[in-house]
Biopython code that builds the backbone (N, CA, C, O; Angstrom):
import numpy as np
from Bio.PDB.StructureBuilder import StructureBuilder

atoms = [
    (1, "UNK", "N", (54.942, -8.329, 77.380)),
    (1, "UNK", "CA", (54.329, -9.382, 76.596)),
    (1, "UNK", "C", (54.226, -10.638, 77.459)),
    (1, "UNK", "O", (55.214, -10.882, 78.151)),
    (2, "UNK", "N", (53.571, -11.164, 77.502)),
    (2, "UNK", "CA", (52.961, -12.634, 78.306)),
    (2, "UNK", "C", (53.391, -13.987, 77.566)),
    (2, "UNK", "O", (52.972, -14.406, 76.486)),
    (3, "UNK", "N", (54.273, -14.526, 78.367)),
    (3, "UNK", "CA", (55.095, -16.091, 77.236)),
    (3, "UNK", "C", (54.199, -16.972, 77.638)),
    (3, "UNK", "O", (54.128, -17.646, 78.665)),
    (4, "UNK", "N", (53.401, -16.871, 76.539)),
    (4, "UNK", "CA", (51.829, -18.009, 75.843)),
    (4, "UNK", "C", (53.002, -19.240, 75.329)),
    (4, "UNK", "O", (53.519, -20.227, 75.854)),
    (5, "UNK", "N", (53.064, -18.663, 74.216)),
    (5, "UNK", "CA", (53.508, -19.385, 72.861)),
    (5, "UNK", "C", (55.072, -20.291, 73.436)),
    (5, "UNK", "O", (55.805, -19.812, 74.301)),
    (6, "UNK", "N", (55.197, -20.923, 73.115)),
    (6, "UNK", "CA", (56.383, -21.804, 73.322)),
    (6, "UNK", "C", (57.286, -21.037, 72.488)),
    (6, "UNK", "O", (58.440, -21.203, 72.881)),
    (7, "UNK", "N", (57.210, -20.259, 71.486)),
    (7, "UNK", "CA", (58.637, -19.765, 70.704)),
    (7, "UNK", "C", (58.271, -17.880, 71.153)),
    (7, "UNK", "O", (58.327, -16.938, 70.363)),
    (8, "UNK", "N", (57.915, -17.820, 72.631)),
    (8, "UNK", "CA", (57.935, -16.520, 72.590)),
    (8, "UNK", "C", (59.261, -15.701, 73.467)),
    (8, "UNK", "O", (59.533, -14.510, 73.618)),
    (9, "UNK", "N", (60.039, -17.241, 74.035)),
    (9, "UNK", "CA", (61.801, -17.173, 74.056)),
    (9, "UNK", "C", (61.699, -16.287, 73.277)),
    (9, "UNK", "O", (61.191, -15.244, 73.689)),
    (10, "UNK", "N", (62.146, -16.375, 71.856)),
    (10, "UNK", "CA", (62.658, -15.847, 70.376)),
    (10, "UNK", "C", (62.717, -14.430, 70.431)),
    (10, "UNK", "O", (63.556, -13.757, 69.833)),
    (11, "UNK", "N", (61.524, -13.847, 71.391)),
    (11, "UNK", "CA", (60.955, -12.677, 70.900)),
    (11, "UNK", "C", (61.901, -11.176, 70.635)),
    (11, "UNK", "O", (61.676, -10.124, 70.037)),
    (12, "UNK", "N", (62.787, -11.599, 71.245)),
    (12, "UNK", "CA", (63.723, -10.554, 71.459)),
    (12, "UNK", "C", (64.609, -10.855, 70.103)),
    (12, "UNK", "O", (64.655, -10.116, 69.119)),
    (13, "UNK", "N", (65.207, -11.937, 70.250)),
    (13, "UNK", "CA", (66.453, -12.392, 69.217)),
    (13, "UNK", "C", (65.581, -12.171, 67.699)),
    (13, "UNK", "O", (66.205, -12.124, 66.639)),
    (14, "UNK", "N", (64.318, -12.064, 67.743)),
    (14, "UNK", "CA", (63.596, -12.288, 66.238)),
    (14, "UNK", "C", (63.319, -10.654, 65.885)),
    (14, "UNK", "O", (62.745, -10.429, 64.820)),
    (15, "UNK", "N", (63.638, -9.705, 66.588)),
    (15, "UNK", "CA", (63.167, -8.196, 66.179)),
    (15, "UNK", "C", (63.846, -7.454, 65.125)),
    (15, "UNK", "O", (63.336, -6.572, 64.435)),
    (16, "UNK", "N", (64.995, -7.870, 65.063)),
    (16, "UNK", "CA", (65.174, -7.268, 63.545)),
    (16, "UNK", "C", (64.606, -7.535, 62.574)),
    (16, "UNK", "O", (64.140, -6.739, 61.758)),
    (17, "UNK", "N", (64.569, -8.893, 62.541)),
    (17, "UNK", "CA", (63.459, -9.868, 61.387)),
    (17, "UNK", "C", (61.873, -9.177, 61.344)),
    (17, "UNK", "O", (61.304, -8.692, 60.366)),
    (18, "UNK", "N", (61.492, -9.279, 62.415)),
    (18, "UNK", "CA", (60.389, -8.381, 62.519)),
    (18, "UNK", "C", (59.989, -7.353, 61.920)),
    (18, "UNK", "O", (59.053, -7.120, 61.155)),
    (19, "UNK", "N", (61.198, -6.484, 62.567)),
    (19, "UNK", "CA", (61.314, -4.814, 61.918)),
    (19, "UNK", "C", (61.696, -5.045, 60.540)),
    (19, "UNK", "O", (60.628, -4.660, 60.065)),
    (20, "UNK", "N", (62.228, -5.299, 59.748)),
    (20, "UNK", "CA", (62.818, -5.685, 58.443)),
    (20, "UNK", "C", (61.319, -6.059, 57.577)),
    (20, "UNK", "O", (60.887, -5.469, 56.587)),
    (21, "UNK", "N", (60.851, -6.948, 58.127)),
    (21, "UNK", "CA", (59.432, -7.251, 57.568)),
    (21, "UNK", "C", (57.958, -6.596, 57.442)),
    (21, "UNK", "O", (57.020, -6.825, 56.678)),
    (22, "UNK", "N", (58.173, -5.541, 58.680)),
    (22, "UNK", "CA", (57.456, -4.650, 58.456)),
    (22, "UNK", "C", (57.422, -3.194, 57.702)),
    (22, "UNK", "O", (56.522, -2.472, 57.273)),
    (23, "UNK", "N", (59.232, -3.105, 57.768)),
    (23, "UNK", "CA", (59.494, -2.330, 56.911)),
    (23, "UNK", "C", (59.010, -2.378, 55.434)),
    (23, "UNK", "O", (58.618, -1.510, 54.654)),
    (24, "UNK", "N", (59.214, -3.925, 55.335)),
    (24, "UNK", "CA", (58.947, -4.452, 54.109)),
    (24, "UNK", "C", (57.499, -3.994, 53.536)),
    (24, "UNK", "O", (57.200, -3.169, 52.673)),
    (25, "UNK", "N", (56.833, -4.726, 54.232)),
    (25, "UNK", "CA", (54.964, -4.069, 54.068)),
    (25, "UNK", "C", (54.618, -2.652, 53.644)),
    (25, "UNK", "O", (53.852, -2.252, 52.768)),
    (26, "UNK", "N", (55.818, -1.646, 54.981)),
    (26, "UNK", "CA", (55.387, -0.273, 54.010)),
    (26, "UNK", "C", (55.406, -0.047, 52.665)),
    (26, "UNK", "O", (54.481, 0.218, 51.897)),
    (27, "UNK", "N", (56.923, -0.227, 52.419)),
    (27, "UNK", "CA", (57.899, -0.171, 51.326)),
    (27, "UNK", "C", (56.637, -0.263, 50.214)),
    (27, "UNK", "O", (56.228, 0.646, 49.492)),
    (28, "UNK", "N", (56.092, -1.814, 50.318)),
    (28, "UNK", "CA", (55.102, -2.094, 49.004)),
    (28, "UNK", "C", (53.855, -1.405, 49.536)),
    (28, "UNK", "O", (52.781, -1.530, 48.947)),
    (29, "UNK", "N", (53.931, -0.979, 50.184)),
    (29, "UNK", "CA", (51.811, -0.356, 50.390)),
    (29, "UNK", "C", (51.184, -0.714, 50.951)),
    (29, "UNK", "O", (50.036, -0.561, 50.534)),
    (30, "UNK", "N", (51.311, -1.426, 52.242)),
    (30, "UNK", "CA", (50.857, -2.050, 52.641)),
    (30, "UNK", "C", (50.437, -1.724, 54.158)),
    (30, "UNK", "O", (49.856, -2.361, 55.038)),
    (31, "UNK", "N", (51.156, -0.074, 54.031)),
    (31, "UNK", "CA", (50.332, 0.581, 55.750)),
    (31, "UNK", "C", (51.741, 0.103, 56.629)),
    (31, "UNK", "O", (52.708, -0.605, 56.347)),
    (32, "UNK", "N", (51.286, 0.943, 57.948)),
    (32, "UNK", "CA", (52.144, 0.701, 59.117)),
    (32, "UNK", "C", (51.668, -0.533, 59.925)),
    (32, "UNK", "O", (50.544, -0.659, 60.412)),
    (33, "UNK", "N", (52.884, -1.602, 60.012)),
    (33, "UNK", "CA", (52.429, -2.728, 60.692)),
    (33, "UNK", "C", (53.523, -2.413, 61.647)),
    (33, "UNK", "O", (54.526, -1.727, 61.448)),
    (34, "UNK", "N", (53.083, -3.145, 62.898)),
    (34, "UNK", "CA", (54.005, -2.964, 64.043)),
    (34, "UNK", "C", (54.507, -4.815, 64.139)),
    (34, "UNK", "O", (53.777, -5.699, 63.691)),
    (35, "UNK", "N", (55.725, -5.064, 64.739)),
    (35, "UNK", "CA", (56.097, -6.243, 65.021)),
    (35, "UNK", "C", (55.075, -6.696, 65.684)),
    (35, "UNK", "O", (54.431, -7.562, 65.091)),
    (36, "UNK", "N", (54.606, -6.307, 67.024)),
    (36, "UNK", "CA", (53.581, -7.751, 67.690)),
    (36, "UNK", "C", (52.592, -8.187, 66.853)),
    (36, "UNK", "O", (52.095, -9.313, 66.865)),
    (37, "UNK", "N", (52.271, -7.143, 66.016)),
    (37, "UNK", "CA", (51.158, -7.675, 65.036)),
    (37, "UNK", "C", (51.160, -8.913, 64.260)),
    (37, "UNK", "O", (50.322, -9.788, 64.041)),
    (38, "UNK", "N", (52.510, -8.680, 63.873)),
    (38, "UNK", "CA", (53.558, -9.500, 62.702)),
    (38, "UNK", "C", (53.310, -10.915, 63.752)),
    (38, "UNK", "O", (52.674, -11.925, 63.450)),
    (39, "UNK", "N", (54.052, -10.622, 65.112)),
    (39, "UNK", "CA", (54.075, -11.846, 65.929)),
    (39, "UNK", "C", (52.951, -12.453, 66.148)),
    (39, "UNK", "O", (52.931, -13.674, 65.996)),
    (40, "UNK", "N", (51.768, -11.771, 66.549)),
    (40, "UNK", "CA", (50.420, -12.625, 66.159)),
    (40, "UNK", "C", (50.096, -13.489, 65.689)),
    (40, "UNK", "O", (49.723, -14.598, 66.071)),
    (41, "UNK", "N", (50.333, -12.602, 63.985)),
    (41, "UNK", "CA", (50.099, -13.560, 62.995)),
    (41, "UNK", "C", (50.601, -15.037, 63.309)),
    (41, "UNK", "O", (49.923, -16.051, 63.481)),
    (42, "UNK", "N", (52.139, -14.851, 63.336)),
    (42, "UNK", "CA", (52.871, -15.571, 63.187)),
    (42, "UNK", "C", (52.442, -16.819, 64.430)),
    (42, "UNK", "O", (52.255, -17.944, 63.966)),
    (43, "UNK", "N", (52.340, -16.710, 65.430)),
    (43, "UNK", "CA", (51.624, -17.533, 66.566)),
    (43, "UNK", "C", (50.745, -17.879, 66.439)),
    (43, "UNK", "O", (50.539, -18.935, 67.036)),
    (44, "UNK", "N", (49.598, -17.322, 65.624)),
    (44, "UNK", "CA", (48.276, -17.546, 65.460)),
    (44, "UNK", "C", (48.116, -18.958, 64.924)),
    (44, "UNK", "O", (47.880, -20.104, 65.305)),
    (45, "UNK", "N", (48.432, -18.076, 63.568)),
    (45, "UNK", "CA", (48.805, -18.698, 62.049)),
    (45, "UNK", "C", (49.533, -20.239, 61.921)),
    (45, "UNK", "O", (49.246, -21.433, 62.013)),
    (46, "UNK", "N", (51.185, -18.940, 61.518)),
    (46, "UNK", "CA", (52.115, -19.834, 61.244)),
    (46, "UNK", "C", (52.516, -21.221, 62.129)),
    (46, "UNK", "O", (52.476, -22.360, 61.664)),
    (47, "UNK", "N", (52.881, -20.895, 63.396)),
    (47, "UNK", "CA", (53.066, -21.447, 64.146)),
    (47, "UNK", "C", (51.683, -21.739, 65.126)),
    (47, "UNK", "O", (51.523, -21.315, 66.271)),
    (48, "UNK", "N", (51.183, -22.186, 64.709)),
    (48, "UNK", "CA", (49.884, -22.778, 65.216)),
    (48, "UNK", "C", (50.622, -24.466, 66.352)),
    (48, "UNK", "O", (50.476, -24.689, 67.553)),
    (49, "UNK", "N", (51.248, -25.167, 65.442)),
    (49, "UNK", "CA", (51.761, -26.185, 66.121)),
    (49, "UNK", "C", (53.113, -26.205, 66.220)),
    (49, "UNK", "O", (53.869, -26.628, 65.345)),
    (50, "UNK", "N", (53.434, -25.752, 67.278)),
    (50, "UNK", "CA", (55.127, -25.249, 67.226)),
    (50, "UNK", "C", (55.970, -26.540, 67.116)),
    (50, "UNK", "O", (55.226, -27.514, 67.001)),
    (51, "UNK", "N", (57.112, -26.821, 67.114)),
    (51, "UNK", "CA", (57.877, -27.928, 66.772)),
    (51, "UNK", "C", (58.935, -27.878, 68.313)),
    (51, "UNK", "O", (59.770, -27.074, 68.726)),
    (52, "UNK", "N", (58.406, -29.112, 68.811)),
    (52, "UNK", "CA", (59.408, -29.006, 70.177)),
    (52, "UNK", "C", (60.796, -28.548, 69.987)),
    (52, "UNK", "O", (61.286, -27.643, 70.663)),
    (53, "UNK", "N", (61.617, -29.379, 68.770)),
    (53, "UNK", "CA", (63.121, -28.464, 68.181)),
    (53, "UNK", "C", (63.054, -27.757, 67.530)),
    (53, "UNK", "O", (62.834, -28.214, 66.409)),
    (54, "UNK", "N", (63.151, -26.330, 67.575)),
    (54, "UNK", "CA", (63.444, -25.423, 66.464)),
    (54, "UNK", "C", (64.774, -24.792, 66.773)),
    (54, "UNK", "O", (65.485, -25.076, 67.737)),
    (55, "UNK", "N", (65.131, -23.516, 65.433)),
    (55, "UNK", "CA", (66.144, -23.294, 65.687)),
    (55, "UNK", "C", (66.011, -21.895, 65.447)),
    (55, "UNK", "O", (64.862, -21.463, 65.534)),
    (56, "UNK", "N", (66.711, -21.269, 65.230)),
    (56, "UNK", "CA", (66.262, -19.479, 65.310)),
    (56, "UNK", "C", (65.938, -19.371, 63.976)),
    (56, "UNK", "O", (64.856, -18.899, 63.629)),
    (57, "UNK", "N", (67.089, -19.914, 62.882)),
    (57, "UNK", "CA", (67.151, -19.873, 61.643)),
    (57, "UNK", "C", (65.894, -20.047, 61.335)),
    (57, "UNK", "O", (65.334, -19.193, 60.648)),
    (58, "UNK", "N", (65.340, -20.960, 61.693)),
    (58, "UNK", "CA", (63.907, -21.534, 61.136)),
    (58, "UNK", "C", (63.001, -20.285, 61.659)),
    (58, "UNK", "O", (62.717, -19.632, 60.655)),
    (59, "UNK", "N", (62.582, -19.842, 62.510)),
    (59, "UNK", "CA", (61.929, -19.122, 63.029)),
    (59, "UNK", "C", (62.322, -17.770, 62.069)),
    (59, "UNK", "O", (61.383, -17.261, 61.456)),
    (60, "UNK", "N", (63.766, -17.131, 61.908)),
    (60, "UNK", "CA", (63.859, -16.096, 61.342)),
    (60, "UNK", "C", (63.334, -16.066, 59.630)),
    (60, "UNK", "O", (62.678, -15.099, 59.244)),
    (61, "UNK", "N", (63.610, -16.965, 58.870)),
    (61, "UNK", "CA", (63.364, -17.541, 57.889)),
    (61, "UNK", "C", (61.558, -17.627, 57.475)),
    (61, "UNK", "O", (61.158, -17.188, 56.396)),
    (62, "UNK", "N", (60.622, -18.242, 58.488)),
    (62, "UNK", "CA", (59.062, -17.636, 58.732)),
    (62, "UNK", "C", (59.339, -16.523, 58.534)),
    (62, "UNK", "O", (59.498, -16.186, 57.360)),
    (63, "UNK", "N", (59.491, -15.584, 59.547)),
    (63, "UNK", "CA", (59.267, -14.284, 59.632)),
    (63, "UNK", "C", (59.229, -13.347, 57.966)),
    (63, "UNK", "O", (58.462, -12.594, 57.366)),
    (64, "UNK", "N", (60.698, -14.038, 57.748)),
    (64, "UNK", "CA", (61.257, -13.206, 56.868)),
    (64, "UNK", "C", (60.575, -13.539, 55.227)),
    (64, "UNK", "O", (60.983, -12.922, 54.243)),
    (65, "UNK", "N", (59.732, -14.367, 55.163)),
    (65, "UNK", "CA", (58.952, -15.365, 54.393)),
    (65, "UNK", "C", (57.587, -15.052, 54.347)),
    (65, "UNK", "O", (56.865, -15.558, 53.488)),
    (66, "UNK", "N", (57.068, -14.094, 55.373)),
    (66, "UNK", "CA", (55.485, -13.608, 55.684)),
    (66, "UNK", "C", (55.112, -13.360, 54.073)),
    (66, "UNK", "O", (55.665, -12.411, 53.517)),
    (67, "UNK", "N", (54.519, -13.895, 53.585)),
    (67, "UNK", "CA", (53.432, -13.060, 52.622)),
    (67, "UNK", "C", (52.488, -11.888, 52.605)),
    (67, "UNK", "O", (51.364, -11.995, 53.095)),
    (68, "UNK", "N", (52.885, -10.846, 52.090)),
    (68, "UNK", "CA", (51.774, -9.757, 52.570)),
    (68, "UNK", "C", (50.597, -10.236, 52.032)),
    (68, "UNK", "O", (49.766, -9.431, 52.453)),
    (69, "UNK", "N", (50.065, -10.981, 51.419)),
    (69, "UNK", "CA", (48.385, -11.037, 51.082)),
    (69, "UNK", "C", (48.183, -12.218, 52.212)),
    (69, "UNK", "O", (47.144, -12.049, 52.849)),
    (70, "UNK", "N", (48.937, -13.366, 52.600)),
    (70, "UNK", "CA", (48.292, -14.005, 53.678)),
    (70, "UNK", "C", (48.494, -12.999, 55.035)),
    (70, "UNK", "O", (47.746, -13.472, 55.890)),
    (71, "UNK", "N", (49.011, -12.118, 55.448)),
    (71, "UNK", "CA", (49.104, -11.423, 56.523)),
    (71, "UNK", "C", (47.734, -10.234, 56.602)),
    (71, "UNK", "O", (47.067, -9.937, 57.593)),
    (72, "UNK", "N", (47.598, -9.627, 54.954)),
    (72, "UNK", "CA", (46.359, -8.973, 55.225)),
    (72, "UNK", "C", (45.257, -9.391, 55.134)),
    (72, "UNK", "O", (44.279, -8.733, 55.490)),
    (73, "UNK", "N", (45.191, -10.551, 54.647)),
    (73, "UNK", "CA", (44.005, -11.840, 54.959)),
    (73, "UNK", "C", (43.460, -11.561, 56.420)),
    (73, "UNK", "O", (42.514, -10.850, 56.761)),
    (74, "UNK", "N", (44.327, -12.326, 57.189)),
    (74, "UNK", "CA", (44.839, -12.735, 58.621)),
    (74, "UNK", "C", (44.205, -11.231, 59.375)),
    (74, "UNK", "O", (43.270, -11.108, 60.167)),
    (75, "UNK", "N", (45.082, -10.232, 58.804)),
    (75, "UNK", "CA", (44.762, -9.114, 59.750)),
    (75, "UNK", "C", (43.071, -8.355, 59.451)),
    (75, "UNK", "O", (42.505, -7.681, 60.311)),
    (76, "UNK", "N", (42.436, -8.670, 57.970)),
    (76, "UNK", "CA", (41.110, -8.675, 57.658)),
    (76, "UNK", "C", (40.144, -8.971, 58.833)),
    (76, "UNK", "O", (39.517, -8.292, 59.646)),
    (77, "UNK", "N", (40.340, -10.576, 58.501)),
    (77, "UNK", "CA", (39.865, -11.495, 59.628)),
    (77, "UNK", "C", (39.555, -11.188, 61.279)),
    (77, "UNK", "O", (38.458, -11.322, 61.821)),
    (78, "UNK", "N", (40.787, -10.752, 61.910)),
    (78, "UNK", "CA", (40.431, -10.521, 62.594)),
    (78, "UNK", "C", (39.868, -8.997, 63.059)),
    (78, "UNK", "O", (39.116, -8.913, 64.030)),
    (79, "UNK", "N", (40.303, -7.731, 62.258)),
    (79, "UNK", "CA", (39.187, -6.830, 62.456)),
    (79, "UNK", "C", (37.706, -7.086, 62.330)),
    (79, "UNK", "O", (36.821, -6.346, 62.761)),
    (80, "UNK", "N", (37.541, -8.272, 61.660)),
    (80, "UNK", "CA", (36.194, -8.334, 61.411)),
    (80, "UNK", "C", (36.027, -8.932, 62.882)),
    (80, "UNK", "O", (35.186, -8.166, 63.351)),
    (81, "UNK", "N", (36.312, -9.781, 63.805)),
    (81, "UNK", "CA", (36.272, -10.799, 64.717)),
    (81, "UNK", "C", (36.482, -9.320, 65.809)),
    (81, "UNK", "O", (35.595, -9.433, 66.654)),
    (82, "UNK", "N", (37.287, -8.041, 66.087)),
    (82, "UNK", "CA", (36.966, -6.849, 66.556)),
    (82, "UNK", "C", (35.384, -6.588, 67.597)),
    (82, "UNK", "O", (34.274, -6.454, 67.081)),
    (83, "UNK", "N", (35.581, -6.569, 68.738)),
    (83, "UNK", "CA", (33.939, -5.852, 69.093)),
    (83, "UNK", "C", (33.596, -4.430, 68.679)),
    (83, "UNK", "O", (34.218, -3.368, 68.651)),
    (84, "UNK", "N", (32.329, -4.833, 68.362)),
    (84, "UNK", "CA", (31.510, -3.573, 68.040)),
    (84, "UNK", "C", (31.263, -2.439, 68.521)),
    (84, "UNK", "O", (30.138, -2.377, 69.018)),
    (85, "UNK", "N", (32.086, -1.161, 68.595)),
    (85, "UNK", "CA", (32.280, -0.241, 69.967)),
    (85, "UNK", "C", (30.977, 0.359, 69.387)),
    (85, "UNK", "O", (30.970, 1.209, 70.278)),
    (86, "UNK", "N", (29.756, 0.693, 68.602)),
    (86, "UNK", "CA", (28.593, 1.195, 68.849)),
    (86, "UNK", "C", (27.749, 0.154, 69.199)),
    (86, "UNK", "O", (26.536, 0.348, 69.122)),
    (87, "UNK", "N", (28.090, -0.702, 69.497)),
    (87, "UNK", "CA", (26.893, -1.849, 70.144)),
    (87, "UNK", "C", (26.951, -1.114, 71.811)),
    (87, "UNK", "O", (25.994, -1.244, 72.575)),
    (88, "UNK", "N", (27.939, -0.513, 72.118)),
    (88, "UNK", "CA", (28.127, -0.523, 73.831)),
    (88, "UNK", "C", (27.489, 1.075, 74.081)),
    (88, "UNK", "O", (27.384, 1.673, 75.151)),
    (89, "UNK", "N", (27.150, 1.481, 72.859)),
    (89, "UNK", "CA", (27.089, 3.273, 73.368)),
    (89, "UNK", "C", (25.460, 3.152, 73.248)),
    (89, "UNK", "O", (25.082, 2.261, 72.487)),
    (90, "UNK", "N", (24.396, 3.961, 73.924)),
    (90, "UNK", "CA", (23.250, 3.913, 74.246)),
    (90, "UNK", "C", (22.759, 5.024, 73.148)),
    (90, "UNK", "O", (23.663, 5.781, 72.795)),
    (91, "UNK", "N", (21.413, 5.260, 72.519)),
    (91, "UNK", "CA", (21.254, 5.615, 71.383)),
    (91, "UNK", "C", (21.224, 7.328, 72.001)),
    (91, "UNK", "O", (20.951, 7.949, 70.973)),
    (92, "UNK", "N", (21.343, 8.201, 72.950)),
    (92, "UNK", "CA", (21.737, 9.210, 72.882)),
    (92, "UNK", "C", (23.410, 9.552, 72.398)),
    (92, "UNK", "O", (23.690, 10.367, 71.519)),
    (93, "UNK", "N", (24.097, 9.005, 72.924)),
    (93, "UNK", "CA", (25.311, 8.652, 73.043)),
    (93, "UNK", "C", (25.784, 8.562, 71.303)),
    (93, "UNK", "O", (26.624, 9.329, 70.832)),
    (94, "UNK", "N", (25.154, 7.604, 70.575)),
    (94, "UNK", "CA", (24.799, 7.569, 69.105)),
    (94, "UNK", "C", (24.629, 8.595, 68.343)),
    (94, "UNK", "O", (25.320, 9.046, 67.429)),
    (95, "UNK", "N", (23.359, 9.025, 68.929)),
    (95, "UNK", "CA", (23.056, 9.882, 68.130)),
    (95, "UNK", "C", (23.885, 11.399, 68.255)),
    (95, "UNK", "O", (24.004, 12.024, 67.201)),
    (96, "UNK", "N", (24.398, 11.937, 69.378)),
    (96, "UNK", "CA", (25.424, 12.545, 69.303)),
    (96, "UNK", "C", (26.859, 12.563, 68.527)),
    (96, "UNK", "O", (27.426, 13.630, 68.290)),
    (97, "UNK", "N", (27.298, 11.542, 68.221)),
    (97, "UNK", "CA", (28.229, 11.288, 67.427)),
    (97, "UNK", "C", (28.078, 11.310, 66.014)),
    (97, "UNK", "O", (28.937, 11.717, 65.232)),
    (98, "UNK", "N", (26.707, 10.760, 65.641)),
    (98, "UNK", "CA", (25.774, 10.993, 64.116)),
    (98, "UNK", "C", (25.638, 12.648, 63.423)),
    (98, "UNK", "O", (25.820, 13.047, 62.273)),
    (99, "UNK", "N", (25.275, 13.295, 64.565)),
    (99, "UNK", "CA", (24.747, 14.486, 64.645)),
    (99, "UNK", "C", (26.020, 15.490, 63.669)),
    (99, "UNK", "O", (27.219, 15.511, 63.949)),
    (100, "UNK", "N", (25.433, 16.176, 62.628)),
    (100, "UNK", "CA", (26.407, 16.553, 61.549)),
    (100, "UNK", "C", (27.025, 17.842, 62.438)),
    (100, "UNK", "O", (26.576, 18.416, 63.431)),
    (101, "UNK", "N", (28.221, 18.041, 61.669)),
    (101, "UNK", "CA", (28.587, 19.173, 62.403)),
    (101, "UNK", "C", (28.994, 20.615, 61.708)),
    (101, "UNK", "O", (29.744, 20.904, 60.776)),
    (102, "UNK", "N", (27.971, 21.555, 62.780)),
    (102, "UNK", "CA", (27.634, 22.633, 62.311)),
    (102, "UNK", "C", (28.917, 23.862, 61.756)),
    (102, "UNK", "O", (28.786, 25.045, 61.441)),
    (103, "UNK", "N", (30.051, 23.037, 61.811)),
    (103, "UNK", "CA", (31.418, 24.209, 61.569)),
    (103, "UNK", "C", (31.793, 23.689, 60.431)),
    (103, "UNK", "O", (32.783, 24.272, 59.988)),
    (104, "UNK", "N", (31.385, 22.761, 59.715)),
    (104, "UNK", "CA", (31.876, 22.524, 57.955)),
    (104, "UNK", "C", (31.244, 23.235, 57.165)),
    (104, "UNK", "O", (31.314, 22.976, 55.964)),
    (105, "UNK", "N", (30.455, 24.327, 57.632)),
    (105, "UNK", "CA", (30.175, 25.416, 56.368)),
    (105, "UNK", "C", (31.277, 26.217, 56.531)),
    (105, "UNK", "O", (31.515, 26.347, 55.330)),
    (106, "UNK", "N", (31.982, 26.742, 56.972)),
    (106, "UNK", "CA", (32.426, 27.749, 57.456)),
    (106, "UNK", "C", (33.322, 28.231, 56.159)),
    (106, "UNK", "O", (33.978, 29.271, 56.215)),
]
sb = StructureBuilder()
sb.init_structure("model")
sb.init_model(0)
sb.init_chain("A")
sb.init_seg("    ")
for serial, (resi, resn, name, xyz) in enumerate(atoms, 1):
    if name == "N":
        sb.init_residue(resn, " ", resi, " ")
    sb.init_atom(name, np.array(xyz, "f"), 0.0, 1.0, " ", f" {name:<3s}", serial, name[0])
structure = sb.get_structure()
C-alpha cells in the first residue's frame, strides 16, 4: 500500500476494526467487502481533511461507525466513475463476446 494519506501510519493498528466492519456488512447483506475498500472510503470520504492530532481511538471509532448505506453510496459512485472495459475492445472483439452460445441447448 502507498502512504498517500497522512493517517495511513494507522493502517496496520486499524485492521481489526476494519475486519470487524466488514464482517459487519456481510452479517446484514451487504456482500463481501474487503478492508482497503473500507480504507478508501474512509480516506476518500471520511477523512477527506485529516486532523494534524488524532488519536487511534478516534480513527477506530470512524471505522467502527461506517454506515452501510453511506459506504454503498460511496462504493455506487465510484463503480459508476469505473472505465468502460467495452469501450477498449474493437467491434470484432465485441461481437464475439455478444455471440450466443451454442452449448445452452444441450
Amino acid at each position: 500500500m502507498d502512504k498517500i494519506h497522512p493517517y495511513d501510519d494507522y493502517w496496520e493498528q486499524l485492521q481489526p476494526a476494519l475486519k470487524s466492519k466488514a464482517e459487519e456488512l456481510l452479517l446484514i447483506g451487504y456482500g463481501k467487502v474487503e478492508a482497503q475498500e473500507l480504507w478508501n472510503y474512509l480516506t476518500r470520504k471520511k477523512w477527506k481533511k485529516p486532523k494534524t492530532e488524532v488519536h487511534l481511538h478516534e480513527l477506530v471509532s470512524d471505522v467502527l461507525s461506517i454506515k452501510a448505506g453511506d459506504y454503498m453510496n460511496y462504493a455506487t459512485i465510484e463503480a459508476f466513475k469505473s472505465p468502460n472495459w467495452f469501450a477498449e475492445l474493437n467491434s470484432d472483439e465485441l461481437q464475439e463476446l455478444l455471440k450466443p452460445n451454442d452449448k445452452t441447448n444441450d
